[in-house]
Biopython code that builds the backbone (N, CA, C, O; Angstrom):
import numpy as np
from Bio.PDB.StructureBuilder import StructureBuilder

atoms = [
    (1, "UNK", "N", (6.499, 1.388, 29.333)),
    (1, "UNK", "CA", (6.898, -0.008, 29.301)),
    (1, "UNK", "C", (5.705, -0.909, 29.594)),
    (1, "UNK", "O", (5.664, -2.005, 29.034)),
    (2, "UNK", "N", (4.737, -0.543, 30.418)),
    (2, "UNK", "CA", (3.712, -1.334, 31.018)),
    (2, "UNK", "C", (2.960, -1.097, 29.935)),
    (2, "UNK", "O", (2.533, -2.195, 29.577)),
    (3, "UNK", "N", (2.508, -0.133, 29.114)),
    (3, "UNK", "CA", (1.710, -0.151, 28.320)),
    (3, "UNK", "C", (2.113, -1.140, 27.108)),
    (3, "UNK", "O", (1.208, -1.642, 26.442)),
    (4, "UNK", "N", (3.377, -1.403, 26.837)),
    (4, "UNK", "CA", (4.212, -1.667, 25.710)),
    (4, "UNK", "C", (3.478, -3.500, 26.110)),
    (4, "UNK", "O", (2.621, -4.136, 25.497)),
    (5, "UNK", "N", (3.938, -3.708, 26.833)),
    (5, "UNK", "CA", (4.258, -5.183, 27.747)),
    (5, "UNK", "C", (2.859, -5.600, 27.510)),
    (5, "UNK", "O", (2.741, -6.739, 27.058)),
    (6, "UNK", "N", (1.586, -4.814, 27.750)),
    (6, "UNK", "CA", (0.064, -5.590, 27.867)),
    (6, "UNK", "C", (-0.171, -5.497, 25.742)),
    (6, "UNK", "O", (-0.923, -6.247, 25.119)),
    (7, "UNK", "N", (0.418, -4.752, 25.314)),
    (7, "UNK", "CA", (0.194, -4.402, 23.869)),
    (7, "UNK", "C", (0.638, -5.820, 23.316)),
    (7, "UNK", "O", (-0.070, -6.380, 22.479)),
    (8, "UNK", "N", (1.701, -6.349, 23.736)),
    (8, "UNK", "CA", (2.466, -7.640, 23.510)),
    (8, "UNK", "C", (1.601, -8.799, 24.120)),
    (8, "UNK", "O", (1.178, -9.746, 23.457)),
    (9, "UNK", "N", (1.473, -8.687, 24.932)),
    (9, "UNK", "CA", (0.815, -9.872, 25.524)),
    (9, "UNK", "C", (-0.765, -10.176, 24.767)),
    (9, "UNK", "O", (-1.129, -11.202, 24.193)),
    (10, "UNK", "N", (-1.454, -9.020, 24.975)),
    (10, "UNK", "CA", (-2.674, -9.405, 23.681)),
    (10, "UNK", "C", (-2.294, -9.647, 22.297)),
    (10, "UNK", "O", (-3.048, -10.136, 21.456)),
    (11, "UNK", "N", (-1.338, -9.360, 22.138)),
    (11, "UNK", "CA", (-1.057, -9.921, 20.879)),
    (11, "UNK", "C", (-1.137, -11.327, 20.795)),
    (11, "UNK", "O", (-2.092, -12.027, 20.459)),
    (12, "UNK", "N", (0.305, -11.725, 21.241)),
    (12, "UNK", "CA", (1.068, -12.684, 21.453)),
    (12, "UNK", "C", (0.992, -13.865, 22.611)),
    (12, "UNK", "O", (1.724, -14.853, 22.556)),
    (13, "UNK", "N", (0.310, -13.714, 23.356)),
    (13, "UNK", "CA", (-0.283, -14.179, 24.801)),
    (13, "UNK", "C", (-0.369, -15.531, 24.357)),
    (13, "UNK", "O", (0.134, -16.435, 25.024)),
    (14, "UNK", "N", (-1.151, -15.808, 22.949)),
    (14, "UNK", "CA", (-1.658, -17.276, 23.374)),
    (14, "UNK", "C", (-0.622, -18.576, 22.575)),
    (14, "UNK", "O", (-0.721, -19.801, 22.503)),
    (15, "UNK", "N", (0.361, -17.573, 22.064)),
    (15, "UNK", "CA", (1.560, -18.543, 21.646)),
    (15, "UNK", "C", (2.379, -18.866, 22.464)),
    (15, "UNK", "O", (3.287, -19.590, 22.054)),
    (16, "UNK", "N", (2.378, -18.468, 23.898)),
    (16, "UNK", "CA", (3.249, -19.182, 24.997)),
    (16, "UNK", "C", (2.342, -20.433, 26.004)),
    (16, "UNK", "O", (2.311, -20.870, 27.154)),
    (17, "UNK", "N", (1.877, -20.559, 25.067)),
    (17, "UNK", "CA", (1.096, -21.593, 25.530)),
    (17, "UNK", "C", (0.876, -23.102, 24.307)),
    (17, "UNK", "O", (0.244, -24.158, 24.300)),
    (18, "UNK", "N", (1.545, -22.585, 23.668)),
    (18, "UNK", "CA", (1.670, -23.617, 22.516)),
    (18, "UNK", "C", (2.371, -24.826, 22.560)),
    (18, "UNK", "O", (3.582, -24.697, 22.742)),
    (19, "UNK", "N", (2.010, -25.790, 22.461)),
    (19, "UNK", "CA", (3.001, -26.753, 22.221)),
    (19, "UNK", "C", (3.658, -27.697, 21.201)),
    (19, "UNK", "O", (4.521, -28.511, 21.528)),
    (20, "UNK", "N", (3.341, -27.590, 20.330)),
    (20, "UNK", "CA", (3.802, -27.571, 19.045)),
    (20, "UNK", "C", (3.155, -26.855, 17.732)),
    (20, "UNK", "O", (2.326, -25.964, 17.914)),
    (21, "UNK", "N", (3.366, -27.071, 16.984)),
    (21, "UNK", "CA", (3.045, -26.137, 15.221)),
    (21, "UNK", "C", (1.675, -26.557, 14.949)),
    (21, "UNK", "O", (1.160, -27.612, 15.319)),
    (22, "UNK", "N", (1.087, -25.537, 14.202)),
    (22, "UNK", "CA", (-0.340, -25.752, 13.795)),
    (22, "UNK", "C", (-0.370, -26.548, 12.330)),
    (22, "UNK", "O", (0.234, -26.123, 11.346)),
    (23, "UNK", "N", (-1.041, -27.577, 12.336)),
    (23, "UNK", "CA", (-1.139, -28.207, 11.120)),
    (23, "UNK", "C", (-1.287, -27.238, 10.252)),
    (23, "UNK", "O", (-0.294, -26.857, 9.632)),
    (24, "UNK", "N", (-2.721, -26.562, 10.001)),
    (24, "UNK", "CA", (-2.975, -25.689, 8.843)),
    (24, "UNK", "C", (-2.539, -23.859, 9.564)),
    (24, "UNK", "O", (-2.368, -23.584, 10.752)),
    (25, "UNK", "N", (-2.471, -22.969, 8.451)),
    (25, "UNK", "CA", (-2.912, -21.729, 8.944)),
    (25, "UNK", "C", (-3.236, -21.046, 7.995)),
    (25, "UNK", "O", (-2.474, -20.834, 7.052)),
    (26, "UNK", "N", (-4.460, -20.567, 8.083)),
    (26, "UNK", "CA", (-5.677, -19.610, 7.530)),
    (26, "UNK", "C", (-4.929, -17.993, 7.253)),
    (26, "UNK", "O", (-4.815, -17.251, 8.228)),
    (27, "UNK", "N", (-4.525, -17.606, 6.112)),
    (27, "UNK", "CA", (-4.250, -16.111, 5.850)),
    (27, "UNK", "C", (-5.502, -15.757, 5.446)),
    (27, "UNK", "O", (-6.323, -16.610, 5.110)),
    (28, "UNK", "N", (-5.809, -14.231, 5.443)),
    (28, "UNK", "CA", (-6.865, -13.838, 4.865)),
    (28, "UNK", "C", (-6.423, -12.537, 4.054)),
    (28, "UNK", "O", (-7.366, -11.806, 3.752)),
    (29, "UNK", "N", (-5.504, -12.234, 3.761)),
    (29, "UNK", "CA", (-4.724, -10.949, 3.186)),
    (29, "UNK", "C", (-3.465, -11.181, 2.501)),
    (29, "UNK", "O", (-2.677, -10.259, 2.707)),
    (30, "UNK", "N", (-2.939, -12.246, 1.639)),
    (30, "UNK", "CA", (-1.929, -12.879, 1.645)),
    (30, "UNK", "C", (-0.594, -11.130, 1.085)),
    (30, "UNK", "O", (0.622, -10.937, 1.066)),
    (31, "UNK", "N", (-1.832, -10.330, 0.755)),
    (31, "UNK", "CA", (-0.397, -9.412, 0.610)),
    (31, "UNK", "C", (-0.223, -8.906, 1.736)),
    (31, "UNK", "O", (0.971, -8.953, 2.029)),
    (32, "UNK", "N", (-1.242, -8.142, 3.013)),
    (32, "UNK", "CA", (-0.301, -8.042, 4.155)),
    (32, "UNK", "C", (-0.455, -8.871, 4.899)),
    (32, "UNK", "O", (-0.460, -8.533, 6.083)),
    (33, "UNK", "N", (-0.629, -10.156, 4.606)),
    (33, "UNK", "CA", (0.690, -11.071, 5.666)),
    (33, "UNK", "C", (1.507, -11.973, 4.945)),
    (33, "UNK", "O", (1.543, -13.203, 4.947)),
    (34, "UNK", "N", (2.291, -10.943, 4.200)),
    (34, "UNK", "CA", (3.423, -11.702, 3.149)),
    (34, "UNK", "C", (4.561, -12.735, 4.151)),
    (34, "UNK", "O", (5.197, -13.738, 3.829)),
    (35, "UNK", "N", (4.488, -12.105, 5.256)),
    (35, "UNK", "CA", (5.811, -12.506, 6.355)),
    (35, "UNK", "C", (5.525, -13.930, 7.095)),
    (35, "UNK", "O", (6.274, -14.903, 7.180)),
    (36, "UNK", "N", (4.128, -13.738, 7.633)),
    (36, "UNK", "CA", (3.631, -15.432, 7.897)),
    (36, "UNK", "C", (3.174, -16.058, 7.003)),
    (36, "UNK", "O", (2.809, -17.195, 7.303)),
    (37, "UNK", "N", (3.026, -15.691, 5.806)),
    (37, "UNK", "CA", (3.207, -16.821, 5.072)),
    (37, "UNK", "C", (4.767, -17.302, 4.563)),
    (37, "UNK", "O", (5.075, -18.489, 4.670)),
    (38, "UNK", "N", (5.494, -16.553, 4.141)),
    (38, "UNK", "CA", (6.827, -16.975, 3.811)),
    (38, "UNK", "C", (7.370, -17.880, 5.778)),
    (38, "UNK", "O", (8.112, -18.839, 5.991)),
    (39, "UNK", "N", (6.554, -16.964, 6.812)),
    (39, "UNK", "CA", (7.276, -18.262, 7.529)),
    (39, "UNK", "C", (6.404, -19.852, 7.923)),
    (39, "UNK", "O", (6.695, -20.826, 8.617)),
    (40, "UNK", "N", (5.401, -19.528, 7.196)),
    (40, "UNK", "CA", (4.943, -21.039, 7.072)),
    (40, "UNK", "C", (5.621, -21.691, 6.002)),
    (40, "UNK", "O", (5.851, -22.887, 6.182)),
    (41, "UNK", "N", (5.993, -21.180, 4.933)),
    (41, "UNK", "CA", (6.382, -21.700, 4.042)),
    (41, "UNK", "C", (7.917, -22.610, 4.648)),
    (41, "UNK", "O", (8.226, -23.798, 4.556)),
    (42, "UNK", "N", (8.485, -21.661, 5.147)),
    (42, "UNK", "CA", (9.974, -22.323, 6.056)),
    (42, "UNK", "C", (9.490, -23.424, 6.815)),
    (42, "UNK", "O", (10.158, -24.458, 6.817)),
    (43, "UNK", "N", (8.582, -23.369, 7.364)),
    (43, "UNK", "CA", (8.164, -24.322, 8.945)),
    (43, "UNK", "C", (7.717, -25.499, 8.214)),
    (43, "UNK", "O", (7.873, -26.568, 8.806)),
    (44, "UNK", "N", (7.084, -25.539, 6.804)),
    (44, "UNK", "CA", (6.133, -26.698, 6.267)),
    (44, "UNK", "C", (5.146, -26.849, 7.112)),
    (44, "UNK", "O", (4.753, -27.906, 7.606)),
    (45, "UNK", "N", (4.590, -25.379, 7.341)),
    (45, "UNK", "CA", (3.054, -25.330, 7.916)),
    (45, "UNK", "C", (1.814, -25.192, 6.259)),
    (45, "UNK", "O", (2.045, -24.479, 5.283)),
    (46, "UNK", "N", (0.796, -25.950, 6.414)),
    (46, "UNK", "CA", (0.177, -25.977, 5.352)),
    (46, "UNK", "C", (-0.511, -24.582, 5.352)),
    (46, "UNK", "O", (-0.729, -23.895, 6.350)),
    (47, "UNK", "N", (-0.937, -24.162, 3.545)),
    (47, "UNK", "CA", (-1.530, -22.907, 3.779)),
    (47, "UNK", "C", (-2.604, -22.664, 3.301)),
    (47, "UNK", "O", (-2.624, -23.165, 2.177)),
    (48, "UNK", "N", (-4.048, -21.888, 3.651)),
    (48, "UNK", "CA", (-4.959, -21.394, 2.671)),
    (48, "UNK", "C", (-5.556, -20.229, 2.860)),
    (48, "UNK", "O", (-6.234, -19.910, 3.836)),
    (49, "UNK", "N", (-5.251, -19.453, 1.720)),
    (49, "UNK", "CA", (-4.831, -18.059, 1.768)),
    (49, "UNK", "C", (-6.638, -17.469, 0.911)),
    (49, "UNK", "O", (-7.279, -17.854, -0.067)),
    (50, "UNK", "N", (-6.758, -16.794, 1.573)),
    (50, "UNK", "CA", (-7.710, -15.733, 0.729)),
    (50, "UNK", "C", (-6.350, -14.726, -0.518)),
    (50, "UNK", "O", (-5.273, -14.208, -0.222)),
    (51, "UNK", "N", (-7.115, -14.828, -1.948)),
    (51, "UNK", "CA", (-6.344, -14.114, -2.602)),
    (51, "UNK", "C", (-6.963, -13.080, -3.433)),
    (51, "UNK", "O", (-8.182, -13.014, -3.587)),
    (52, "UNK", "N", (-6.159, -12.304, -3.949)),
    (52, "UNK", "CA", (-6.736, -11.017, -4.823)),
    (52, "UNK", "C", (-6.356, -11.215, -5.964)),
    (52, "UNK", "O", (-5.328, -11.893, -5.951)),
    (53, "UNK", "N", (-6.773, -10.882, -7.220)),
    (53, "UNK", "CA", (-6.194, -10.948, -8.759)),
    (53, "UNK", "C", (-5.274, -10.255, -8.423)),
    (53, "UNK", "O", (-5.075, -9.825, -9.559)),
    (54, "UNK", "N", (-4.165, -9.529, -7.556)),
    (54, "UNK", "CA", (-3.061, -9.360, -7.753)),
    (54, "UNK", "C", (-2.089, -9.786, -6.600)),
    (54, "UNK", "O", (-1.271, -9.012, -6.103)),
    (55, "UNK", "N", (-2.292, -11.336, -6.153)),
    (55, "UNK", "CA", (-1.512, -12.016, -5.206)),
    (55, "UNK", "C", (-1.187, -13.214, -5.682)),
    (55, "UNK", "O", (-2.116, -13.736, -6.297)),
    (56, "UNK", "N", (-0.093, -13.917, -5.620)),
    (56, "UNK", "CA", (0.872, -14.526, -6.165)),
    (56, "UNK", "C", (0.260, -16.477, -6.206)),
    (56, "UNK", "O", (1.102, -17.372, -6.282)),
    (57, "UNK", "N", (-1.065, -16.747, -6.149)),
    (57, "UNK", "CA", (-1.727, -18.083, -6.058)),
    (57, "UNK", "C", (-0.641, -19.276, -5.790)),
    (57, "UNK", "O", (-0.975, -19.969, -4.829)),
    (58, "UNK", "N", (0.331, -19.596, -6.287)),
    (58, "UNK", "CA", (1.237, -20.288, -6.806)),
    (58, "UNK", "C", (1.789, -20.640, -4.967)),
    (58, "UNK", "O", (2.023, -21.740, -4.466)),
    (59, "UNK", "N", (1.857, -19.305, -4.337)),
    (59, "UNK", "CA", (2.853, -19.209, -2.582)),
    (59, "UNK", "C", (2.020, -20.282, -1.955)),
    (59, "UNK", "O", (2.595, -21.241, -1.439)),
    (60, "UNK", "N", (0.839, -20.212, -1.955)),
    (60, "UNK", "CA", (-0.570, -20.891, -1.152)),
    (60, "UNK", "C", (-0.465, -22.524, -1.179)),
    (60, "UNK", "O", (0.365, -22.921, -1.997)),
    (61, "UNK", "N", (-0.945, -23.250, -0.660)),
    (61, "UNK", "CA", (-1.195, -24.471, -0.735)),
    (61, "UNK", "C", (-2.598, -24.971, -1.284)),
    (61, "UNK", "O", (-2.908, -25.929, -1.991)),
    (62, "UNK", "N", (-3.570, -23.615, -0.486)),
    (62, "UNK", "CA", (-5.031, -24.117, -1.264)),
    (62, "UNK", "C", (-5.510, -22.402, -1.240)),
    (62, "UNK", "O", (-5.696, -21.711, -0.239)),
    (63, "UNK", "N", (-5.630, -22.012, -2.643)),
    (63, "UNK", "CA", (-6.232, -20.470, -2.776)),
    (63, "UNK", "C", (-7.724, -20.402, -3.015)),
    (63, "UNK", "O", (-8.566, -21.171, -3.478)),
    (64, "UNK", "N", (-7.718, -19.311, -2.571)),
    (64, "UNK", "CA", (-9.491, -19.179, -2.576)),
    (64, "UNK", "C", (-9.106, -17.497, -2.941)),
    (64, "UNK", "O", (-10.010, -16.678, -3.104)),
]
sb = StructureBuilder()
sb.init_structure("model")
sb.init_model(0)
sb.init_chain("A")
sb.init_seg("    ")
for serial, (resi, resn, name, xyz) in enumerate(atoms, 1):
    if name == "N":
        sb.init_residue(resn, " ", resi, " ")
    sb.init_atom(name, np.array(xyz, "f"), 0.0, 1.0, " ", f" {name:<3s}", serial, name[0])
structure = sb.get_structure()
C-alpha cells in the first residue's frame, strides 16, 4: 500500500495543488495519450499535439 500511495503521489502530487484548468496542454504522443486529449477536448482545454502520419491532425487545436 505504501509503495502504491508514493507511486501515486509522484505521479499525481502536483495536481492537488491546482487551482484551476490549464489554458493550453502540450501532448507529445497524441496516440498514447489518446485519453488526455479526448479529456481536454471535454474540458475546452486548448491543444498542441506532436503528431505522426498516422494520428488523427483534425483532434488537435495546433499540430506539429
Amino acid at each position: 500500500m505504501e509503495r502504491q500511495l508514493s507511486r501515486l503521489q509522484a505521479y499525481l502530487g502536483g495536481i492537488k495543488y491546482t487551482t484551476r484548468l490549464p489554458d493550453i496542454e502540450i501532448i507529445v504522443d497524441q496516440q498514447e495519450e489518446y485519453m488526455a486529449l479526448r479529456e481536454c477536448i471535454t474540458l475546452g482545454i486548448s491543444t498542441i499535439c506532436l503528431i505522426d502520419t498516422n494520428s488523427d491532425p483534425d483532434l488537435a487545436d495546433i499540430s506539429i
